[in-house]
VOBA-950640 format. One record per residue (C-alpha): chain; residue number from 1; y, z, x negated. Coordinates in Angstrom, 2 decimals, decimal comma. Each point is the difference from the previous one (the first is absolute). Example, Ala and Ser with C-alpha at 12.3 -4.5 7.8 and 13.67 -1.06 7.14 Angstrom:
VOBA-950640
@chain = A&n = 1&north = -4,50&up = 7,80&east = -12,30 .
@chain = A&n = 2&north = 3,44&up = -0,66&east = -1,37 .
END
This chain:
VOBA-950640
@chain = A&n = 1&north = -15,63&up = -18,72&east = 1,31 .
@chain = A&n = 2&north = 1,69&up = 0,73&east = 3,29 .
@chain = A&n = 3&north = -0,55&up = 3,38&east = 0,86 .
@chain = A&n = 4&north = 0,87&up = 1,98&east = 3,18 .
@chain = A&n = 5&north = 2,73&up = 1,46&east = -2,24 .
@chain = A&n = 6&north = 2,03&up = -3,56&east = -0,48 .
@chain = A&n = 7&north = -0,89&up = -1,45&east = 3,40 .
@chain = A&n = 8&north = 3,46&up = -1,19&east = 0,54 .
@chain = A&n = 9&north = 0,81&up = -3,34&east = 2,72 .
@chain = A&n = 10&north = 1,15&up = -2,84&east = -1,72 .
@chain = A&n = 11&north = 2,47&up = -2,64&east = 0,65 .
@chain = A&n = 12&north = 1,95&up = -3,16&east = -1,65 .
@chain = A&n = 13&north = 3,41&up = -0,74&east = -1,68 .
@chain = A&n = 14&north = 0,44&up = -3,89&east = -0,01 .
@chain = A&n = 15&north = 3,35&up = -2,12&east = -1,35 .
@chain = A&n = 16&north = -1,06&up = -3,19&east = 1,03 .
@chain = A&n = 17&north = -0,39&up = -1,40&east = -3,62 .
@chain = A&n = 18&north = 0,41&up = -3,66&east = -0,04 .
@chain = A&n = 19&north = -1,88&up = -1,54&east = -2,73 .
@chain = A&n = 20&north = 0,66&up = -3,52&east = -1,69 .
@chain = A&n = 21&north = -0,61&up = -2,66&east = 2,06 .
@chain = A&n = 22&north = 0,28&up = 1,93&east = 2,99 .
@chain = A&n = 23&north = 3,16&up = 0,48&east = 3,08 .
@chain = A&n = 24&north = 1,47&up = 2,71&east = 1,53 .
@chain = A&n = 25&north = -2,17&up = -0,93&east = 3,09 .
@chain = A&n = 26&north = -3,30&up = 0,07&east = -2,31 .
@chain = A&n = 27&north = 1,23&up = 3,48&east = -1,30 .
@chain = A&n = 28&north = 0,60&up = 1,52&east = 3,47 .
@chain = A&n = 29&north = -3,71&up = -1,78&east = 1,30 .
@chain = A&n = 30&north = -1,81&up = 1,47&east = -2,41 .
@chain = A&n = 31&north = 2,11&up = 3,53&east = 0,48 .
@chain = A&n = 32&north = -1,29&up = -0,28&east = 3,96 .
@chain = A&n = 33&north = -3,72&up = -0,83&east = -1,54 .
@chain = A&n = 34&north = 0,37&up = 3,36&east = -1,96 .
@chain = A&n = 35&north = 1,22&up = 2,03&east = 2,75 .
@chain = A&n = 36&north = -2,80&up = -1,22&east = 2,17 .
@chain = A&n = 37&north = -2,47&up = 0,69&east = -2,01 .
@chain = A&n = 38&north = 1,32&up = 3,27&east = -0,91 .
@chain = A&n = 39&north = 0,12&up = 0,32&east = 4,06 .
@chain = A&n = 40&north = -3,52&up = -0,67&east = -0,02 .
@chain = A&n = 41&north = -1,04&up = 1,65&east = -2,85 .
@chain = A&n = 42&north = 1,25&up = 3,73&east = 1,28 .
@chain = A&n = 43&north = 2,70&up = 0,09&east = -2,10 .
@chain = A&n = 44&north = 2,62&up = 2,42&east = 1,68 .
@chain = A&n = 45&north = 3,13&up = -1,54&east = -0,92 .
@chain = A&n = 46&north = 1,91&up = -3,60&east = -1,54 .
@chain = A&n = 47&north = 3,30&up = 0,40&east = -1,15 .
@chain = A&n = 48&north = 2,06&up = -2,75&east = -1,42 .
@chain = A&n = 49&north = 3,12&up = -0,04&east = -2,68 .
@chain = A&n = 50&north = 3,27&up = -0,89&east = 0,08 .
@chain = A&n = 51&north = 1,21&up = -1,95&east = -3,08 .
@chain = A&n = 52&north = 2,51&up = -2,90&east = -0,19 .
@chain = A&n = 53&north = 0,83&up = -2,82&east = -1,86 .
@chain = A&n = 54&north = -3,42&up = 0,21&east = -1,67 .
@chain = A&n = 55&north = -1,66&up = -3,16&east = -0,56 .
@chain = A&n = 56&north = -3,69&up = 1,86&east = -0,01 .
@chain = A&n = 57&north = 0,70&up = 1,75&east = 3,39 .
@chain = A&n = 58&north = 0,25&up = -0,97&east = 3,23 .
@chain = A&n = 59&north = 0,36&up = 3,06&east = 1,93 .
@chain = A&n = 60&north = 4,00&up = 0,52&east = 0,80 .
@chain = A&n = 61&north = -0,24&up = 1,17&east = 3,31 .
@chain = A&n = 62&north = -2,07&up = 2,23&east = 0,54 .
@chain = A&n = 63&north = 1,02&up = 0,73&east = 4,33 .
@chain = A&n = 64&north = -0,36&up = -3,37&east = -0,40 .
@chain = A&n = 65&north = -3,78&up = -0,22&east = -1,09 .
@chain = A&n = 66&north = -1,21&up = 3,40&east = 1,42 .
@chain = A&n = 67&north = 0,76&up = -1,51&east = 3,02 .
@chain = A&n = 68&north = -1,96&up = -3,39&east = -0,37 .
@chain = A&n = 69&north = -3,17&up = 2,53&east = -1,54 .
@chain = A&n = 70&north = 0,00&up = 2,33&east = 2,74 .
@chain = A&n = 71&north = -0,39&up = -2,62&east = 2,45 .
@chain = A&n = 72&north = -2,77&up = -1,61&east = -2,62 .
@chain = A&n = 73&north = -2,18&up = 2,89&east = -0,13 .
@chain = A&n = 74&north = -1,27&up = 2,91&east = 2,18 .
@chain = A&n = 75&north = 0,10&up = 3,25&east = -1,07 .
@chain = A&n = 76&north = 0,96&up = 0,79&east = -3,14 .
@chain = A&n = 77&north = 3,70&up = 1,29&east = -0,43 .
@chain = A&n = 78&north = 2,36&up = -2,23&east = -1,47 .
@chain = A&n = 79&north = 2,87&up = 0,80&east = -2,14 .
@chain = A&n = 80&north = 2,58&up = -0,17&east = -2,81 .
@chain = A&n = 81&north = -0,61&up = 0,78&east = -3,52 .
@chain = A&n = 82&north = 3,54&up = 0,18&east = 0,40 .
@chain = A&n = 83&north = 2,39&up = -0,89&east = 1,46 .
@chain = A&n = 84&north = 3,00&up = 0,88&east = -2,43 .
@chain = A&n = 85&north = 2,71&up = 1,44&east = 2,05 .
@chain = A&n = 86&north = 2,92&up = -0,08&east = -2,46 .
@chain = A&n = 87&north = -0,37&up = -4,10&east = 0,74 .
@chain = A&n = 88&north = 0,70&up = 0,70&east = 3,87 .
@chain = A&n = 89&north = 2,07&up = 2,02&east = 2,65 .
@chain = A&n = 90&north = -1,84&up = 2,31&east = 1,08 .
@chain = A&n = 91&north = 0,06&up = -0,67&east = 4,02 .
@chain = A&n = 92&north = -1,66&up = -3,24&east = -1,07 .
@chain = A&n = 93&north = -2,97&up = 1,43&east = -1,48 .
@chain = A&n = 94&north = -0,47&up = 2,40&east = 2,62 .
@chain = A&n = 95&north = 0,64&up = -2,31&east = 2,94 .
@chain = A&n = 96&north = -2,69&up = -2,81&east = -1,57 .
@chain = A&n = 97&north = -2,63&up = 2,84&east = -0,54 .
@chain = A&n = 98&north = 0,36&up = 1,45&east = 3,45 .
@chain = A&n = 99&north = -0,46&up = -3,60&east = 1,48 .
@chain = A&n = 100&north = -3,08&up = -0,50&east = -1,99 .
@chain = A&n = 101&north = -1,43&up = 3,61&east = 1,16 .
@chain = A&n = 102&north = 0,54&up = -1,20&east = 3,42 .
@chain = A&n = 103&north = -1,57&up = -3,13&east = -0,59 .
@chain = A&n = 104&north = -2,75&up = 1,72&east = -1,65 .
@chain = A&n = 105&north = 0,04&up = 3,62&east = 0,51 .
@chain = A&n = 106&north = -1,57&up = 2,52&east = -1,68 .
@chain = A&n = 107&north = -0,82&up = -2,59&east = -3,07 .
@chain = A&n = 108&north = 3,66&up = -0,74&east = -1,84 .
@chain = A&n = 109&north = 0,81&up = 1,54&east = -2,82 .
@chain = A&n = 110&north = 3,24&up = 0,66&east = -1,63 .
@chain = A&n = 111&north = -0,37&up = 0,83&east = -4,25 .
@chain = A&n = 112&north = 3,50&up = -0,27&east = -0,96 .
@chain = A&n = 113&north = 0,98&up = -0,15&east = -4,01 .
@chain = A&n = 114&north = 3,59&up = 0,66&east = -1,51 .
@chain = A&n = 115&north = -0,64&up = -2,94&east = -2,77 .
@chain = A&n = 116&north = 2,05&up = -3,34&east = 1,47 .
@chain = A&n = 117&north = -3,20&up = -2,08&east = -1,45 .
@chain = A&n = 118&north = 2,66&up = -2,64&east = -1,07 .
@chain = A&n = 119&north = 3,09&up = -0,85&east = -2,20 .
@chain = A&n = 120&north = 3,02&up = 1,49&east = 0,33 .
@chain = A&n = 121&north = 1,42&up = -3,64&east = 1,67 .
@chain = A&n = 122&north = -2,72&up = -0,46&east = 2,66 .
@chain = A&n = 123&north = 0,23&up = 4,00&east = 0,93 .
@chain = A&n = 124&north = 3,75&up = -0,28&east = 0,75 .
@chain = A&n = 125&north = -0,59&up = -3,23&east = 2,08 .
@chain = A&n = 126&north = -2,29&up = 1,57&east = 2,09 .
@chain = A&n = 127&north = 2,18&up = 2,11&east = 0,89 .
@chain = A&n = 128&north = 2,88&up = -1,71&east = -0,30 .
@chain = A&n = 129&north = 1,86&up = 2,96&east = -2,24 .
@chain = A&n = 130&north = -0,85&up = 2,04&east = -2,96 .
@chain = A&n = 131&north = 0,72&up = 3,32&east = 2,34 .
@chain = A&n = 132&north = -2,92&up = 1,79&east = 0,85 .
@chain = A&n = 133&north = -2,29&up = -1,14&east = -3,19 .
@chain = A&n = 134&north = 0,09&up = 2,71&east = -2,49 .
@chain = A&n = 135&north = -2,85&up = 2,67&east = -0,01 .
@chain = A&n = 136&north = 2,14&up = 3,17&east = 1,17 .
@chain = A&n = 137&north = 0,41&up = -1,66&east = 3,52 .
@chain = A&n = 138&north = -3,79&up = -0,10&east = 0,44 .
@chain = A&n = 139&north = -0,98&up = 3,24&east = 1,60 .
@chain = A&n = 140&north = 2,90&up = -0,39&east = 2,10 .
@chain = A&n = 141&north = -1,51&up = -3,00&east = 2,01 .
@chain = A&n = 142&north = -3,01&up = 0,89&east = -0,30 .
@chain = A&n = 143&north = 0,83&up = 2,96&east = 2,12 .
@chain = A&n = 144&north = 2,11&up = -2,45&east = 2,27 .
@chain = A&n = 145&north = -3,07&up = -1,94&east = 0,07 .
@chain = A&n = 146&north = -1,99&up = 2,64&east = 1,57 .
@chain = A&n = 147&north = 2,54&up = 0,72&east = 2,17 .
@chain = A&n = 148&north = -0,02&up = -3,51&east = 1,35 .
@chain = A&n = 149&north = -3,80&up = 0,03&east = 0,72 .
@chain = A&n = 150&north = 0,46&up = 3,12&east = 1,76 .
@chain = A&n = 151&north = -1,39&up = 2,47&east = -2,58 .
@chain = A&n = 152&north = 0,63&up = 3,53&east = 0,11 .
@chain = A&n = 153&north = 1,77&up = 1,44&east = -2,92 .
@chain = A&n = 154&north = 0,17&up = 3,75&east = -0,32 .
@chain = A&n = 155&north = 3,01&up = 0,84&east = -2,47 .
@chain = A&n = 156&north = 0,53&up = -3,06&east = -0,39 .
@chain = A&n = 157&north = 3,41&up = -1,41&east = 1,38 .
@chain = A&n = 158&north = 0,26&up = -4,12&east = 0,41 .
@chain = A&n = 159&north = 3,18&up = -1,90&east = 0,13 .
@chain = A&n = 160&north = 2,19&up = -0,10&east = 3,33 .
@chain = A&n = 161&north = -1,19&up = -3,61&east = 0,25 .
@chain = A&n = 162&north = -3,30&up = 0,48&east = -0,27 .
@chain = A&n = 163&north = -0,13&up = 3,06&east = 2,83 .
@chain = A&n = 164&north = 1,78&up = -2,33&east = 2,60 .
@chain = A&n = 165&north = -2,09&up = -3,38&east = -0,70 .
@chain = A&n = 166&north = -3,77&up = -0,32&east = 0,52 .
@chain = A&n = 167&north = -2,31&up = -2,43&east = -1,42 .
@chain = A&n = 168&north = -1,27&up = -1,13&east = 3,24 .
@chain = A&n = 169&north = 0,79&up = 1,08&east = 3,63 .
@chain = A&n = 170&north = -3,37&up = 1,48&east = 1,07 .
@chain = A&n = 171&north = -2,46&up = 0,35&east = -2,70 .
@chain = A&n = 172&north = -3,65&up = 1,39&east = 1,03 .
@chain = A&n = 173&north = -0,89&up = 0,75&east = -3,45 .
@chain = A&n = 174&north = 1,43&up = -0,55&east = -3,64 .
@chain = A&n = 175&north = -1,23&up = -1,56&east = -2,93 .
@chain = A&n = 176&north = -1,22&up = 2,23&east = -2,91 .
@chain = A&n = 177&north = 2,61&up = 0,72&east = -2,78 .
@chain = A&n = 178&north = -0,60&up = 0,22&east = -3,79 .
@chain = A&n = 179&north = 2,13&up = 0,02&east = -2,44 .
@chain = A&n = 180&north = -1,67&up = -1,72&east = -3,82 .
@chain = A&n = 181&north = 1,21&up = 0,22&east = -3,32 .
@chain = A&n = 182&north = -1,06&up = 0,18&east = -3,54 .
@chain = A&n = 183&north = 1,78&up = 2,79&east = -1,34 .
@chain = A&n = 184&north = 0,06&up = 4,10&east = 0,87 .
@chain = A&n = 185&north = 3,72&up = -0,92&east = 1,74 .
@chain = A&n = 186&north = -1,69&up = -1,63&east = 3,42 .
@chain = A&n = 187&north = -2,78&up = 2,43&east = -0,13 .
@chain = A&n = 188&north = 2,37&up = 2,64&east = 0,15 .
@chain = A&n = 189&north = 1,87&up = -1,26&east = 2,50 .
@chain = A&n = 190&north = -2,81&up = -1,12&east = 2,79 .
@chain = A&n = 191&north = -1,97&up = 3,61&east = -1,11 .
@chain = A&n = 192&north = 3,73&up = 1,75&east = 1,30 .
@chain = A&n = 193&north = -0,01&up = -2,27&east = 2,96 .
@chain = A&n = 194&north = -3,90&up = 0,68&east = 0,92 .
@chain = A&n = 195&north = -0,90&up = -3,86&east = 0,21 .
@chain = A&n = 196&north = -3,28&up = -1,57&east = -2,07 .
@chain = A&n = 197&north = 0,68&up = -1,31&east = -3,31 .
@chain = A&n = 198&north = -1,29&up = -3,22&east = -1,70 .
@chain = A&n = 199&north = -0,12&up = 0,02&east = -3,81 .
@chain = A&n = 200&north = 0,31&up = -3,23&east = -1,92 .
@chain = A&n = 201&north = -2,89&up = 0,95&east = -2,37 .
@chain = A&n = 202&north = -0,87&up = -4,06&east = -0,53 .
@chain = A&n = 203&north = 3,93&up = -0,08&east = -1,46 .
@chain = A&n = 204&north = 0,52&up = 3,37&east = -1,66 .
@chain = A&n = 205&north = -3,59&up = 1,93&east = -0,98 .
@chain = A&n = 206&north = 2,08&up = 1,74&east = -2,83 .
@chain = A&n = 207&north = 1,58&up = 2,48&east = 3,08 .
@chain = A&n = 208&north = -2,26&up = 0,25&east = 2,33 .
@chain = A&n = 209&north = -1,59&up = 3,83&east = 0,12 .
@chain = A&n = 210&north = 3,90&up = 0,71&east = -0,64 .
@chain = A&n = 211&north = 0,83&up = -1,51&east = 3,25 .
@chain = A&n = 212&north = -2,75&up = 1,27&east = 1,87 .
@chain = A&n = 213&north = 0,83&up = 3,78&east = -0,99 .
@chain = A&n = 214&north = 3,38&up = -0,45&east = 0,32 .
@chain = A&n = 215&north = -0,55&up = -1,82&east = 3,79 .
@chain = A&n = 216&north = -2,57&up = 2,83&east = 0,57 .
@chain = A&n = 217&north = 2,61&up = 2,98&east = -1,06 .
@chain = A&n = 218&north = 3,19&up = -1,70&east = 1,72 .
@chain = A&n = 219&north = -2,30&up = -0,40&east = 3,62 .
@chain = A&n = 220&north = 1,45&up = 1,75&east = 2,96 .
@chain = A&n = 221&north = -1,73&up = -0,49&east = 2,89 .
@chain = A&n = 222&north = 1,49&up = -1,96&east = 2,66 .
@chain = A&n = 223&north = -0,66&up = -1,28&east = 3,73 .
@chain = A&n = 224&north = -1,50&up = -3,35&east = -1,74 .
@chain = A&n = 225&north = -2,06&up = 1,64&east = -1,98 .
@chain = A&n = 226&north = -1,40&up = 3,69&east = -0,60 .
@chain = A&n = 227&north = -1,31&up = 0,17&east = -3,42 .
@chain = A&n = 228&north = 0,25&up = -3,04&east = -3,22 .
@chain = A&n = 229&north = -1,62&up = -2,69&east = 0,58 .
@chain = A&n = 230&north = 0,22&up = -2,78&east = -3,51 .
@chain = A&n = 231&north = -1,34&up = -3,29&east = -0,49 .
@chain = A&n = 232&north = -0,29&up = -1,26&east = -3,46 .
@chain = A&n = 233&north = -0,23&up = -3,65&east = -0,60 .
@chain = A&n = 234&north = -2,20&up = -2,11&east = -2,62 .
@chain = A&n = 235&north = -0,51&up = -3,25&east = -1,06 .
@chain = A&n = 236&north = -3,65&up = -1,43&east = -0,08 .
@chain = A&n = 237&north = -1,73&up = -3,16&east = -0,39 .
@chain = A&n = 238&north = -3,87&up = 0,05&east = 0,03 .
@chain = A&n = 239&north = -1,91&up = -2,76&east = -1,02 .
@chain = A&n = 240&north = -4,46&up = -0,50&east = -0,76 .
@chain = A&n = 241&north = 0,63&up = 1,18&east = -3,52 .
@chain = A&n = 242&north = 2,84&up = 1,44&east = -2,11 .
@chain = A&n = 243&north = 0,19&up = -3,40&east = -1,81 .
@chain = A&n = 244&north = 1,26&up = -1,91&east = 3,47 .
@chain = A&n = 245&north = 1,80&up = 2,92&east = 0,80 .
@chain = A&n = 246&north = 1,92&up = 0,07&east = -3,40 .
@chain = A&n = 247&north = 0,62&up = -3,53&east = 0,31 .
@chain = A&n = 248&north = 1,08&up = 0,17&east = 3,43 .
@chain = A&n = 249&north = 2,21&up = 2,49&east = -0,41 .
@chain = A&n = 250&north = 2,13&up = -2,06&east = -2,91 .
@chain = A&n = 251&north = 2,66&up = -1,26&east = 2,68 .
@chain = A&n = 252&north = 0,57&up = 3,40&east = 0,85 .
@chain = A&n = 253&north = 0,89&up = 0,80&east = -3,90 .
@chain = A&n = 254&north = 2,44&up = -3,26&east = -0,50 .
@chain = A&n = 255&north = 1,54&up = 1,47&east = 3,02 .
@chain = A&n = 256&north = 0,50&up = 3,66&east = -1,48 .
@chain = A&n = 257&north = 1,08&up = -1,07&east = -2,61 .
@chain = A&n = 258&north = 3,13&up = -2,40&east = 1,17 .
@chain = A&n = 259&north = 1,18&up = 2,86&east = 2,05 .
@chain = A&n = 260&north = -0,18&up = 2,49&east = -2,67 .
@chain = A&n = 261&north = 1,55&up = -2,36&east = -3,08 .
@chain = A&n = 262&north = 2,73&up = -1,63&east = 2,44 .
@chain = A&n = 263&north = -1,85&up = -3,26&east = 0,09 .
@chain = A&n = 264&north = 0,44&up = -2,50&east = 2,83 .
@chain = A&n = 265&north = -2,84&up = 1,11&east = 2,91 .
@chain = A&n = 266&north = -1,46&up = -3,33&east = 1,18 .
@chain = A&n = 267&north = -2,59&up = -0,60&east = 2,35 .
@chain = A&n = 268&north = -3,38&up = 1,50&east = -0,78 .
@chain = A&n = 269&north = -1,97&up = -2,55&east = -2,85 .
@chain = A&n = 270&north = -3,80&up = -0,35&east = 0,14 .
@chain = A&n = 271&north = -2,58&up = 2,32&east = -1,73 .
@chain = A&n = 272&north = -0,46&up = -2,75&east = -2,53 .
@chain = A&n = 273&north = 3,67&up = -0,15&east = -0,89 .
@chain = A&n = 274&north = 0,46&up = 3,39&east = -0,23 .
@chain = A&n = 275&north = -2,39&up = 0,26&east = -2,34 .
@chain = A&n = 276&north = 2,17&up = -2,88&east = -2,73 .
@chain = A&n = 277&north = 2,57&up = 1,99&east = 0,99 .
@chain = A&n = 278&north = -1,35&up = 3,10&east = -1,43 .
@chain = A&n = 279&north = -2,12&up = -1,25&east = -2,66 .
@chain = A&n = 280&north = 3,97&up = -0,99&east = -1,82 .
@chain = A&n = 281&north = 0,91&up = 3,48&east = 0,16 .
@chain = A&n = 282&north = -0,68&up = 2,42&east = -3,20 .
@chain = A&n = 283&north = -3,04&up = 1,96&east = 0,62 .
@chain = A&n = 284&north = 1,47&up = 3,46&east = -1,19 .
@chain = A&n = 285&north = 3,07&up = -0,28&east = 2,21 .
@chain = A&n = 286&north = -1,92&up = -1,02&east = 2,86 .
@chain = A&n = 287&north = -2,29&up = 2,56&east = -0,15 .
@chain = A&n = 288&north = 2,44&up = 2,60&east = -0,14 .
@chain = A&n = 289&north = 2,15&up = -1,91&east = 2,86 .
@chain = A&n = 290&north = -3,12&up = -0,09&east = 2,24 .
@chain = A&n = 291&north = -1,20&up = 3,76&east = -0,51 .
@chain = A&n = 292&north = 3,29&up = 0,89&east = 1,50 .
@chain = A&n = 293&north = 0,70&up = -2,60&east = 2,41 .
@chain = A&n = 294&north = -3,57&up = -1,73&east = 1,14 .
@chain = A&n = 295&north = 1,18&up = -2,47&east = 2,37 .
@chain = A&n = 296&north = -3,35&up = 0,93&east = 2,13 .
@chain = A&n = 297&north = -0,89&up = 3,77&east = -0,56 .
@chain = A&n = 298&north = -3,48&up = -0,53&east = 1,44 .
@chain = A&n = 299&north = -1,58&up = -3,22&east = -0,99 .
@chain = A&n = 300&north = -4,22&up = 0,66&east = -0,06 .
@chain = A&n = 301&north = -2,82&up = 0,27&east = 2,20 .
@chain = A&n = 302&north = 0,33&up = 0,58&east = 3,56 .
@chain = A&n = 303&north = -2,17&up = 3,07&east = -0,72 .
@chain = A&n = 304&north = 1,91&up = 0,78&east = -3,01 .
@chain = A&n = 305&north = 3,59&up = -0,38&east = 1,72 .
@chain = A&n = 306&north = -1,54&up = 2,35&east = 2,77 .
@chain = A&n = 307&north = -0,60&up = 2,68&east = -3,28 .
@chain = A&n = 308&north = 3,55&up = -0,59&east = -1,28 .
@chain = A&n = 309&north = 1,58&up = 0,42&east = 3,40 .
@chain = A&n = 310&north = -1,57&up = 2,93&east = 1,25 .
@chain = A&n = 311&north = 0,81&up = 1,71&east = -3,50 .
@chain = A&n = 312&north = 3,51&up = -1,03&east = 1,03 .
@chain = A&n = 313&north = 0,10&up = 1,83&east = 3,07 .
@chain = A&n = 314&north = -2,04&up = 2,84&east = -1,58 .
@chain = A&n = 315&north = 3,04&up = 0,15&east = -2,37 .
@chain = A&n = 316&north = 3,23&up = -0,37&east = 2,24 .
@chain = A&n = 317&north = -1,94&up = 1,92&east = 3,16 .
@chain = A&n = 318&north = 1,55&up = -2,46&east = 1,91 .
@chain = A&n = 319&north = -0,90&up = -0,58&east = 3,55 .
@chain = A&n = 320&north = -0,11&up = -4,08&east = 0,59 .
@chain = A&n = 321&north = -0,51&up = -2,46&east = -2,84 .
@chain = A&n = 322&north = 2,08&up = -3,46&east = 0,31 .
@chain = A&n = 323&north = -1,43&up = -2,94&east = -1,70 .
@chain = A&n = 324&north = 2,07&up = -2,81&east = -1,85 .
@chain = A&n = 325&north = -0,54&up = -2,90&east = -1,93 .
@chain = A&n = 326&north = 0,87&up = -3,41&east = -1,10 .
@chain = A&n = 327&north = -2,35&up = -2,74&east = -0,45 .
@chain = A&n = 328&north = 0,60&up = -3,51&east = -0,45 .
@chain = A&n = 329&north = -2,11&up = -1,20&east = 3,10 .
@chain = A&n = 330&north = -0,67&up = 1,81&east = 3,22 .
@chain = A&n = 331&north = -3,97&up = -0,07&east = 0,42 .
@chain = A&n = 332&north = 0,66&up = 3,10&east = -3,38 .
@chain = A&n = 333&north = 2,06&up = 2,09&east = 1,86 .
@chain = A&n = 334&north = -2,53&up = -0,47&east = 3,49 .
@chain = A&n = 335&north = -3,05&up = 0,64&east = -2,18 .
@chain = A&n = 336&north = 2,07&up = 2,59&east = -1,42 .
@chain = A&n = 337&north = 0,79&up = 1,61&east = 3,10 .
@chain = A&n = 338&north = -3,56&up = -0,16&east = 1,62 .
@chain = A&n = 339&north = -1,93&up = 1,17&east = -3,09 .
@chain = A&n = 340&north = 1,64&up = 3,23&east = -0,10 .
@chain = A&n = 341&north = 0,08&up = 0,39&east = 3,72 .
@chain = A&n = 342&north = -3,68&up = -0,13&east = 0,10 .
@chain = A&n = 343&north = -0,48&up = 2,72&east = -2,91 .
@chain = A&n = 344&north = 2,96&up = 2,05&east = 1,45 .
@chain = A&n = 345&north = -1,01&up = 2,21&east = 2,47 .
@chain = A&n = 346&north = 2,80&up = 1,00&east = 1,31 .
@chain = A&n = 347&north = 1,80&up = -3,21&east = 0,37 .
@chain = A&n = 348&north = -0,25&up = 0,36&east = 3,98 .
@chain = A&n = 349&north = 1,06&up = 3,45&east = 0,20 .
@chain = A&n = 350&north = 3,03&up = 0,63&east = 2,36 .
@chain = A&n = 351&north = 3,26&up = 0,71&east = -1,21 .
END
């Protein structure tokens, strides 16, 4: 039950998943059905990824696609979920997130990861070097990033290029920073910088009340931001019964488990093959396999995912809940979407 205790805002994470027989076009249609529904729906924010070279995932740009969303919806803020800086310069980031702030102001958000969310190859051609990619140069730019937006940084000293080049030449407002991660080191480092944090709980649940203390012990408070402020993320399909929700969740599970055995990641089969899929695989192992890595964490009820997610928050004290998931067709993730909306009640809080 949602209590006055857990009455956290909402909001989405989507990749664009392409699914077999669809296009990169269908993908990014049905991502703009999902944001406007999550517009409608009260939802407070829709991020999207930034993965490449993936056959299941259309979203590679995400400046690119925030932009085309924000002028597709109305109010809700719009955002990435990240954008991985150690795959760009730094002025670049900055100087596409201040144009979309002024396009849109007060509704662009900026999550930036340190993960390249790509192959070694396709991260050095975006950038056209290796320079700049390993995981010590991260709070570096991500200072210089602030810097660029026009962010104060108390004990906090930029590089020379970053104080003489601005993101924009007259900015009326900036777009909100976070940094995400999955691990205690980006916790850390956004709680020593003041800035919110967004925890990948629907990739990492095994460190999650690790990175919340340690985000919540590192926090200094800054001009963005005066005390911690996290949002955990979790992925949940609901469905009329547990049975359709099971089964509609099975895509979800082929895909977990190609990413975590090395397998090829296709597109995104149907429930139905999913399930052959899974019915080859030895019971014990899979089991185990799925305990630890679910695919879906929340697959029920719409009541019962409400249950599950509020203990969630109840657990992490978090202060915003973002919702993933990946379904085979788009009218799941809508219904999806809308069904918790209407039993959440703070999904149009402000944030």
């Amino acid at each position: 039950m949602v209590t006055t205790s857990n009455r956290v805002p909402l909001s989405v994470l989507d990749l664009a998943p392409v699914a077999v027989g669809q296009s990169s076009a269908d993908a990014l249609a049905a991502t703009t059905t999902l944001a406007r529904t999550a517009d409608a729906a009260g939802y407070a924010r829709f991020w999207v990824a930034e993965h490449h070279a993936m056959a299941a995932v259309a979203s590679t740009s995400p400046g690119v696609l925030i932009a085309h969303l924000a002028a597709a919806t109305d109010r809700i803020r719009v955002g990435s979920g990240g954008v991985m800086l150690p795959n760009h310069p730094t002025l670049v980031v900055a100087e596409q997130f201040a144009m979309l702030e002024a396009l849109h102001p007060d509704r662009i958000d900026l999550g930036i990861g340190r993960a390249p969310g790509a192959d070694p190859m396709t991260a050095a051609a975006l950038r056209r070097t290796v320079e700049g990619l390993g995981v010590e140069d991260f709070p570096a730019e991500v200072i210089d990033v602030l810097a660029l937006l026009g962010h104060e940084l108390p004990g906090r000293a930029p590089s020379l290029r970053a104080t003489r080049l601005s993101a924009t030449p007259a900015a009326t407002s900036s777009p909100q920073v976070w940094l995400l991660g999955s691990s205690s080191f980006s916790a850390e480092l956004a709680g020593s910088l003041g800035l919110p944090f967004s925890y990948a709980h629907h990739f990492n649940t095994g460190h999650t009340l690790q990175a919340a203390e340690a985000y919540r012990r590192a926090f200094r408070p800054s001009p963005a931001l005066d005390a911690p402020r996290l949002m955990v993320s979790a992925s949940v399909l609901v469905a009329d019964s547990d049975e359709e929700a099971e089964h509609l969740a099975g895509p979800s599970r082929v895909m977990a488990l190609a990413l975590r055995t090395g397998r090829p990641l296709g597109p995104i089969v149907s429930p139905e093959e999913a399930a052959r899929q899974l019915a080859g695989l030895d019971p014990v192992a899979a089991a185990e396999f799925f305990a630890k890595v679910p695919g879906t964490q929340v697959a029920t009820t719409a009541d019962r995912a409400v249950e599950e997610l509020a203990a969630l928050v109840e657990r992490t004290g978090a202060d915003e809940l973002m919702l993933t998931g990946t379904a085979f067709d788009t009218a799941t993730r809508v219904h999806t979407l809308e069904q918790l909306a209407a039993r959440w009640p703070a999904a149009v809080d402000a944030v």
